[in-house]
N, CA, C and O of each residue as an XYZ file, in Angstrom:
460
protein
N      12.573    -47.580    -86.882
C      13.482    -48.070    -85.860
C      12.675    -48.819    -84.808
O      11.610    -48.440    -84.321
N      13.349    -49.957    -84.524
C      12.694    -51.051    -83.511
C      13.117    -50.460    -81.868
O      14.223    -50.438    -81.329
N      11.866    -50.042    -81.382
C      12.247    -49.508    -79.907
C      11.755    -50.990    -78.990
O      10.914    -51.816    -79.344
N      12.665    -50.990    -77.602
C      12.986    -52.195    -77.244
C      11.365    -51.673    -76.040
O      10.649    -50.791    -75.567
N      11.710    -53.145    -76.172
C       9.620    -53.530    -75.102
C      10.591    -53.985    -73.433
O      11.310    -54.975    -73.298
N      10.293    -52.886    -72.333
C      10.634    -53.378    -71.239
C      10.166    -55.194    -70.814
O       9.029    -55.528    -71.146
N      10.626    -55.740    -70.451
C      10.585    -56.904    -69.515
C      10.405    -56.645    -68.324
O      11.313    -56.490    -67.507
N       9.204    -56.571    -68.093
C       9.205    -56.784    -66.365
C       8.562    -58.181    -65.902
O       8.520    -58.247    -64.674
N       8.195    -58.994    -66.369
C       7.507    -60.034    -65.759
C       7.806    -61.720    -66.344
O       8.005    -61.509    -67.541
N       7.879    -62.551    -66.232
C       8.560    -63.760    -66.243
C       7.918    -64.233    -67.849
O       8.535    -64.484    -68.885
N       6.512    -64.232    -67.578
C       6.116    -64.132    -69.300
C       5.771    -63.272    -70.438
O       4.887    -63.321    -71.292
N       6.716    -62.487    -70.195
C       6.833    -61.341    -71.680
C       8.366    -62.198    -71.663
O       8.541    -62.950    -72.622
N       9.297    -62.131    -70.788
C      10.861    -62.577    -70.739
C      10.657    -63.898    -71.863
O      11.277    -63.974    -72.924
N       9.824    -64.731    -71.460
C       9.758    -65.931    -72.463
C       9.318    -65.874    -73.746
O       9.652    -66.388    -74.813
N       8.480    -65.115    -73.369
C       7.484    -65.002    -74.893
C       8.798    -64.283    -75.825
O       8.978    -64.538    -77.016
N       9.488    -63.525    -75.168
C      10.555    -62.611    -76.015
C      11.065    -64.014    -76.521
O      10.948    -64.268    -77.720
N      11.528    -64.776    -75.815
C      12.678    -65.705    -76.181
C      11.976    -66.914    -77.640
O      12.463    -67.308    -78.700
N      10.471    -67.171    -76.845
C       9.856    -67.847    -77.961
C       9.694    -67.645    -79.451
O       9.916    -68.416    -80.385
N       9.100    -66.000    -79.413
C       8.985    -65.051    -80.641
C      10.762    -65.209    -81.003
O      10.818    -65.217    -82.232
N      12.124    -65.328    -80.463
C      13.137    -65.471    -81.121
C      13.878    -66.837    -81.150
O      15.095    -67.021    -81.124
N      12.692    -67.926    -81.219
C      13.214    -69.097    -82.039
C      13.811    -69.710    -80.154
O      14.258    -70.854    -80.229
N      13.842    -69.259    -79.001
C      14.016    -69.902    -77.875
C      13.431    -70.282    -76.908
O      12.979    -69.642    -75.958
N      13.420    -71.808    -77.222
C      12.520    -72.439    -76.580
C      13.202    -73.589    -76.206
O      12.921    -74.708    -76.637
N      14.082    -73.348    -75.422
C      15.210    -74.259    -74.469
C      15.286    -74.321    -72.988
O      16.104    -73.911    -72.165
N      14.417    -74.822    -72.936
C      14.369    -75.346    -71.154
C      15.193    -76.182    -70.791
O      15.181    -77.224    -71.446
N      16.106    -76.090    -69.762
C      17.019    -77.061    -69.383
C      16.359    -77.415    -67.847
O      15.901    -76.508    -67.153
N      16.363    -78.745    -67.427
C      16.146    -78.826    -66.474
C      16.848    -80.040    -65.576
O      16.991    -81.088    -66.206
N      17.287    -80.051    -64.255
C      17.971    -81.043    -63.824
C      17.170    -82.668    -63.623
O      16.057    -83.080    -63.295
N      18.319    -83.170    -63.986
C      17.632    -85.059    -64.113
C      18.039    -85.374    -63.007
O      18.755    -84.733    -62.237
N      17.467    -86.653    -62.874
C      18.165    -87.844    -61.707
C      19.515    -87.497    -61.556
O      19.796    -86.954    -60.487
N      20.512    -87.695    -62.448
C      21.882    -87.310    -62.332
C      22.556    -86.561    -61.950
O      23.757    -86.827    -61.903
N      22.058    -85.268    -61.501
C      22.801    -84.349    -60.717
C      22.935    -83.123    -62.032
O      23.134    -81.984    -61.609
N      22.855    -83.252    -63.350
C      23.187    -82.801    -64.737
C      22.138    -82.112    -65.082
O      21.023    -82.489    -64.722
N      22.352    -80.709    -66.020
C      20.993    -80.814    -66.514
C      21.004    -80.824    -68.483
O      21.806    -80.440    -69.333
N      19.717    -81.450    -68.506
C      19.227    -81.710    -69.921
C      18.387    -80.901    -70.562
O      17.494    -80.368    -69.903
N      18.478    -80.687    -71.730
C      17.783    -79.830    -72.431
C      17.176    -80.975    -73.449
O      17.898    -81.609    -74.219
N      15.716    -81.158    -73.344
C      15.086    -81.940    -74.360
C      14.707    -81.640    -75.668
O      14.370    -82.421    -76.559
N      14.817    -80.166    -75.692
C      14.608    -79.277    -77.531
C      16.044    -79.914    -78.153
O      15.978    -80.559    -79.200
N      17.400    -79.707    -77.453
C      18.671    -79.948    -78.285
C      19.050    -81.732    -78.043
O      19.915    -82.105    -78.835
N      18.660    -82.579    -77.315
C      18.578    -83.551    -77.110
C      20.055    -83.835    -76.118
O      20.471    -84.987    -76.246
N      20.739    -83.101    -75.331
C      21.875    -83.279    -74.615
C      22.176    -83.196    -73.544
O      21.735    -82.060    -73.366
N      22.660    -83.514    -72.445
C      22.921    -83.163    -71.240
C      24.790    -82.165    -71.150
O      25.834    -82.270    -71.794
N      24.204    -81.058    -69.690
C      25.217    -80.847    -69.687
C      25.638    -81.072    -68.324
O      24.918    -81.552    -67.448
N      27.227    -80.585    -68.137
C      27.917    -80.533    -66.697
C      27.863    -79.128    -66.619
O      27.330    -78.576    -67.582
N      28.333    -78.327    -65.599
C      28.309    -77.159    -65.112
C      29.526    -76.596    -66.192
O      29.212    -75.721    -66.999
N      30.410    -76.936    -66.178
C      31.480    -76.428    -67.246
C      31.103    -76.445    -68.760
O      31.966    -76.040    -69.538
N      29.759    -76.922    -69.327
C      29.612    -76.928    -70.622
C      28.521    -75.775    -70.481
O      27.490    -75.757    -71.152
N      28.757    -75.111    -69.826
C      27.474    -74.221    -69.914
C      28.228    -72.450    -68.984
O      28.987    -72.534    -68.018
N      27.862    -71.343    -69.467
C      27.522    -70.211    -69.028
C      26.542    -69.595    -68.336
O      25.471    -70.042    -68.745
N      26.415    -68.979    -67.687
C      24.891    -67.593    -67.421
C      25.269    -66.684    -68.168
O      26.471    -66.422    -68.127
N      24.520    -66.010    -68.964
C      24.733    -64.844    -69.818
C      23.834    -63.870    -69.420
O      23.895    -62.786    -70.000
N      22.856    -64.067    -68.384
C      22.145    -63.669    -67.695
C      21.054    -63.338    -66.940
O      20.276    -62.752    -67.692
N      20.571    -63.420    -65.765
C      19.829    -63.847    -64.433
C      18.792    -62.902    -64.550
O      19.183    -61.821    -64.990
N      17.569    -62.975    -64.287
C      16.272    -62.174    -63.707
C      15.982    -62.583    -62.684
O      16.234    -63.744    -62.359
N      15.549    -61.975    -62.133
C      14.481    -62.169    -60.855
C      13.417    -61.256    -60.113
O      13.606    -60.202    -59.507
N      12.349    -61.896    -60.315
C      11.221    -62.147    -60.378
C      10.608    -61.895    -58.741
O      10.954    -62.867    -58.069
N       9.889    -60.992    -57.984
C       9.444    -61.101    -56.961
C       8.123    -61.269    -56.837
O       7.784    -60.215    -57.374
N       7.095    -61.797    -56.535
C       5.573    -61.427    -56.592
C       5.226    -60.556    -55.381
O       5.475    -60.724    -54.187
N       4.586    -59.587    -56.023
C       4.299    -58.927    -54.840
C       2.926    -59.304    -53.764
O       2.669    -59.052    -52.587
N       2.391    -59.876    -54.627
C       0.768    -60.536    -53.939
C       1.019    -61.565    -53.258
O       0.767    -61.726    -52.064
N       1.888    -62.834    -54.507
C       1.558    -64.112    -54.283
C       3.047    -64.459    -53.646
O       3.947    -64.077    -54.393
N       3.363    -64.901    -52.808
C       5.286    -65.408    -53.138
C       5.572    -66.300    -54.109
O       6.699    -66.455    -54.578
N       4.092    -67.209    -54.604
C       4.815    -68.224    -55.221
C       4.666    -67.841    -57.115
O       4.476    -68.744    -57.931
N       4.789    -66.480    -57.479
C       5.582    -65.864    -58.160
C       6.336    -65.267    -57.896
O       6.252    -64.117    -58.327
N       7.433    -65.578    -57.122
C       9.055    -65.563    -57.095
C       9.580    -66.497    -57.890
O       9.098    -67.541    -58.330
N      10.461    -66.079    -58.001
C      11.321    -66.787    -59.394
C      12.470    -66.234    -59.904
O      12.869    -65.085    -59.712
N      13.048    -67.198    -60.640
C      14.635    -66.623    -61.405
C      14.583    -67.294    -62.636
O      13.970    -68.337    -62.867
N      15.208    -66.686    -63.346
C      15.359    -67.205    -65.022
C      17.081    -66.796    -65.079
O      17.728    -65.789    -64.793
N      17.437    -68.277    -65.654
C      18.890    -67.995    -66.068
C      19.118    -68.441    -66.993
O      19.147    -69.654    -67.199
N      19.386    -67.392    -67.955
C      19.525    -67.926    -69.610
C      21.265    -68.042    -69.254
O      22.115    -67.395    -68.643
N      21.149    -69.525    -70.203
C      22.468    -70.136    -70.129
C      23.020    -69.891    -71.913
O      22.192    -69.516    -72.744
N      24.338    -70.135    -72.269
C      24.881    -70.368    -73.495
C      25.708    -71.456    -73.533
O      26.749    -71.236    -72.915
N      25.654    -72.399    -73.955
C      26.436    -73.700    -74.271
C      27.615    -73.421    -74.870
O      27.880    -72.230    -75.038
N      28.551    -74.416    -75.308
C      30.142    -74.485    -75.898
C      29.610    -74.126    -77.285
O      30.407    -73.659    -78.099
N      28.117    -74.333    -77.678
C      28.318    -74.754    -79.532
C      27.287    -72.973    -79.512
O      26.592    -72.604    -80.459
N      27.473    -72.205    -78.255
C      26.565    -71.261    -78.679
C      24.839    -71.097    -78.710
O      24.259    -70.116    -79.176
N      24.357    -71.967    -78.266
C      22.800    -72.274    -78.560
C      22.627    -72.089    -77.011
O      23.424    -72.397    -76.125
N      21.120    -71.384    -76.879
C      21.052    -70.354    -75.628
C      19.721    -71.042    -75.175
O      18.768    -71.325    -75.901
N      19.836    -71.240    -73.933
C      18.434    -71.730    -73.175
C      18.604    -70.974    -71.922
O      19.481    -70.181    -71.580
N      17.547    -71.415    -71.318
C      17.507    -70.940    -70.048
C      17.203    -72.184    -68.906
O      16.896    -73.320    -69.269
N      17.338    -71.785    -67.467
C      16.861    -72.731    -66.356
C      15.833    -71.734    -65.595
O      15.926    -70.507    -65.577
N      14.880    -72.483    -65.000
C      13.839    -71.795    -64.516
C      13.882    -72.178    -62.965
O      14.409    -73.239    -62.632
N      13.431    -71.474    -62.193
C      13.292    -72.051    -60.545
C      12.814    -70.981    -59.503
O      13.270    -69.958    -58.992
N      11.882    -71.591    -59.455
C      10.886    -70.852    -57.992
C      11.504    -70.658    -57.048
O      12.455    -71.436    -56.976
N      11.399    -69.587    -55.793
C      12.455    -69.337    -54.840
C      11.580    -70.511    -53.265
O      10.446    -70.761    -52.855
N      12.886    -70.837    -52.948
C      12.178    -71.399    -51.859
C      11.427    -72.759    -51.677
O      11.845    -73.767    -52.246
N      10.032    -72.788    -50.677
C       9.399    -73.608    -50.893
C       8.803    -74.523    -52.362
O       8.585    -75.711    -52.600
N       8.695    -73.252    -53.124
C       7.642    -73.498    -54.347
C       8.815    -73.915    -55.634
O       8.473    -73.843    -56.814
N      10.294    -74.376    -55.202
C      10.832    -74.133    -56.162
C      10.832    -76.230    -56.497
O      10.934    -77.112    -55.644
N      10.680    -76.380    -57.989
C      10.962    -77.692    -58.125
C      12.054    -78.454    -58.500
O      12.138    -79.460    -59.204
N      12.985    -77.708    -57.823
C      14.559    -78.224    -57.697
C      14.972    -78.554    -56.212
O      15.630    -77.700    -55.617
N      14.692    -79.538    -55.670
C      14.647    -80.014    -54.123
C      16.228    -80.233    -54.111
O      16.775    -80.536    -55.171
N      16.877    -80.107    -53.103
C      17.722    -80.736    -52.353
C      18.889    -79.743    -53.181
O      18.662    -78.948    -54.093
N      20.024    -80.031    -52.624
C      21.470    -79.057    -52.757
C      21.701    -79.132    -54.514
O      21.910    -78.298    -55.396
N      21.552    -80.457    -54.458
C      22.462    -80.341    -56.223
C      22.007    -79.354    -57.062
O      22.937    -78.730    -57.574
N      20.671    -78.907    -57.458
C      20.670    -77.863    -58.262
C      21.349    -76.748    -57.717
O      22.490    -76.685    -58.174
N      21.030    -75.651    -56.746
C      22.411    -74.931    -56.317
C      23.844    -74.787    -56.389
O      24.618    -73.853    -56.600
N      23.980    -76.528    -56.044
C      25.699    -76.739    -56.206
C      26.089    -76.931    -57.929
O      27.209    -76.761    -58.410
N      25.133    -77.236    -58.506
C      25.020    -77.147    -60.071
C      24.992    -75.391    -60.518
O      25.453    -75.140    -61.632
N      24.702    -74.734    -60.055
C      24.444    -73.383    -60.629
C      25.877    -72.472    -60.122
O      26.391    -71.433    -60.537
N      26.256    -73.557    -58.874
C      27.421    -72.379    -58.047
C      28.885    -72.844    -59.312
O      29.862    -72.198    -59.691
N      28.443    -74.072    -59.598
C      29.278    -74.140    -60.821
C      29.700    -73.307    -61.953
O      30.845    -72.873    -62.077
N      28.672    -73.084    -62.832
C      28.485    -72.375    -63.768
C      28.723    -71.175    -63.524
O      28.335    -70.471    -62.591
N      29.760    -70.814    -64.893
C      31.016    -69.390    -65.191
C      29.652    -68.957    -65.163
O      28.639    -69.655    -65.185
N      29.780    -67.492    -65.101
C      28.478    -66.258    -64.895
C      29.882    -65.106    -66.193
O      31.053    -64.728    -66.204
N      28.335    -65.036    -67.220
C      29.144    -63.978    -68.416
C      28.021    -63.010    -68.359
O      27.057    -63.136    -69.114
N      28.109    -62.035    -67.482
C      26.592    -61.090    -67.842
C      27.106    -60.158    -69.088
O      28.149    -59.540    -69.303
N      25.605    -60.394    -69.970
C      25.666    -59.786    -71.169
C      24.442    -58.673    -71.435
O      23.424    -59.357    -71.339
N      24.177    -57.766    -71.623
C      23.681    -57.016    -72.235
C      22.217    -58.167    -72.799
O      22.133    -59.250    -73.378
N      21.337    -57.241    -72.270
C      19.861    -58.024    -73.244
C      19.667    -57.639    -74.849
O      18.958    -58.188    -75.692
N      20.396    -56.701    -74.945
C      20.619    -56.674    -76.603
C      21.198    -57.449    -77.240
O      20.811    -57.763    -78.365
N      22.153    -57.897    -76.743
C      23.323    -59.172    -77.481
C      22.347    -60.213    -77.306
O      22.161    -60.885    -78.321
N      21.772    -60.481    -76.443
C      20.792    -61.832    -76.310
C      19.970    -61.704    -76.912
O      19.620    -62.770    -77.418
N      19.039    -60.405    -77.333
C      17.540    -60.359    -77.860
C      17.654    -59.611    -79.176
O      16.698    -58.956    -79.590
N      18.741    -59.685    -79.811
C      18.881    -58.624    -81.221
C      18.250    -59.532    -82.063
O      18.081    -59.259    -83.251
């Protein structure tokens, strides 16, 4: 029997996702939209879910703070968005926020995501 490996830190969370075939970074363009360059598409806030959020505090450094939000698309295929809190984050100005305040929130179980 496969016993599950805690996640506590931003790269075991990925490496999980890598070791399961996910390797979908979405990140916002010029356009206000964001794109995922593994699936070749852009989305709007309505073509996309949160299935569910981490976050990440550093206790040493601040600028390991962070959030990971694995998203699920209309066709089912699961990425995530990445973003530093604050100063250190490389999503400047409102639209990424007003892009995220968009997006339906489906919290799911890390088993349904990582089976």
């Amino acid at each position: 029997m496969e016993h599950p490996i805690e996640m506590n830190t931003l790269s075991q969370i990925l490496e999980k996702l890598r070791l399961k075939g996910i390797d979908n970074e979405l990140k916002m363009t010029d356009h206000g939209k964001m794109q995922s360059k593994e699936l070749n598409r852009i989305y709007a806030p309505e073509d996309l879910d949160i299935i569910k959020t981490y976050r990440f505090e550093g206790m040493s450094d601040p600028a390991d703070s962070s959030v990971l939000y694995m998203v699920e698309d209309t066709d089912k295929n699961i990425g995530y968005i990445l973003d530093a809190y604050g100063a250190y984050s490389d999503n400047d100005g409102a639209a990424f926020a007003d892009f995220l305040k968009k997006i339906n929130t489906v919290d799911r179980d890390e088993q349904e995501i990582f089976h």
